[in-house]
C-alpha positions as CSV (number, residue, x, y, z in Angstrom):
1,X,95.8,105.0,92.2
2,X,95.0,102.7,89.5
3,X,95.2,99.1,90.4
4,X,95.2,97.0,87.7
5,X,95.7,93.2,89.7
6,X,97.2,91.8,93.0
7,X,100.4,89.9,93.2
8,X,102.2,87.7,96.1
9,X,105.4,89.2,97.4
10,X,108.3,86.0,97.1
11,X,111.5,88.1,98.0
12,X,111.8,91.1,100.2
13,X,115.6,91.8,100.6
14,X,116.2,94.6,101.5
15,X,113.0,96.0,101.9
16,X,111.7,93.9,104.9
17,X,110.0,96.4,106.7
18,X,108.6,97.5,103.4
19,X,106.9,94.3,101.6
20,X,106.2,90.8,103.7
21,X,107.0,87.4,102.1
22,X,103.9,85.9,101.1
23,X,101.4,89.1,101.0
24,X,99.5,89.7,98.0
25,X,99.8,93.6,97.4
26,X,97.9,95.3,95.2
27,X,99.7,96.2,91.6
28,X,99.6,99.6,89.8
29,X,99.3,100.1,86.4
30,X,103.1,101.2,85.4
31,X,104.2,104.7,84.4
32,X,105.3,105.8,81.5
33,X,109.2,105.4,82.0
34,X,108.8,102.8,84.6
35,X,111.2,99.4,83.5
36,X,109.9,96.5,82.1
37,X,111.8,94.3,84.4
38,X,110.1,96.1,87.5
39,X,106.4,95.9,89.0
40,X,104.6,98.7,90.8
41,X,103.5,97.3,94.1
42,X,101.3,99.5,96.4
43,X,103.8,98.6,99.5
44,X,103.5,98.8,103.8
45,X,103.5,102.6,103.2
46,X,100.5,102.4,101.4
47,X,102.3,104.2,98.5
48,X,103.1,102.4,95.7
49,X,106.8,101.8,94.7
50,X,108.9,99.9,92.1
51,X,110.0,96.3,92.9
52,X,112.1,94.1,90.9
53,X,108.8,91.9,89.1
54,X,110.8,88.4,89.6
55,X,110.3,89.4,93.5
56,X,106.5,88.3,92.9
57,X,104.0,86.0,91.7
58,X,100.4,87.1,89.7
59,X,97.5,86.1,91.1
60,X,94.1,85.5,89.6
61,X,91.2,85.8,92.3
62,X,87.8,85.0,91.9
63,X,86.0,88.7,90.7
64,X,84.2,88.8,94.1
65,X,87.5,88.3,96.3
66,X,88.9,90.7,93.9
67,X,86.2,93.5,93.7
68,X,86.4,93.2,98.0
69,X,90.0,93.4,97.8
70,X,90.0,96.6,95.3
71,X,87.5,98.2,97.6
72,X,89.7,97.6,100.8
73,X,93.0,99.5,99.5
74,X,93.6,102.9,100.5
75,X,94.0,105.7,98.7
């Protein structure tokens, strides 16, 4: 899995038992013939999944939060 970034989910319709409002959820790079309107978000499941990208927020963290976060997500 190759994260690439964490974003905050702002709209889970739908998909309530699938993303929480207000998480931040690790991002994945995107595939090749993934849309540019859509984010891969490493979800509940711990798989990651296509989301509409208006659905969430970027984050910047601080590289230590970020490097503990990265070494927390499983694979």
């Amino acid at each position: 899995m190759n994260i690439v970034g964490f974003a905050i989910c702002m709209n889970n319709e739908g998909y309530s038992a699938s993303l929480e409002l207000r998480k931040i959820y690790p991002v994945v790079r995107p595939e090749t013939n993934d849309p540019d309107d859509y984010i891969r978000i490493v979800d509940e499941s711990d798989e990651d999944y296509l989301y509409p990208a208006d659905w969430f927020e970027n984050v910047s963290l601080g590289a230590k939060l970020e490097s503990r976060l990265m070494e927390s997500v499983v694979v």
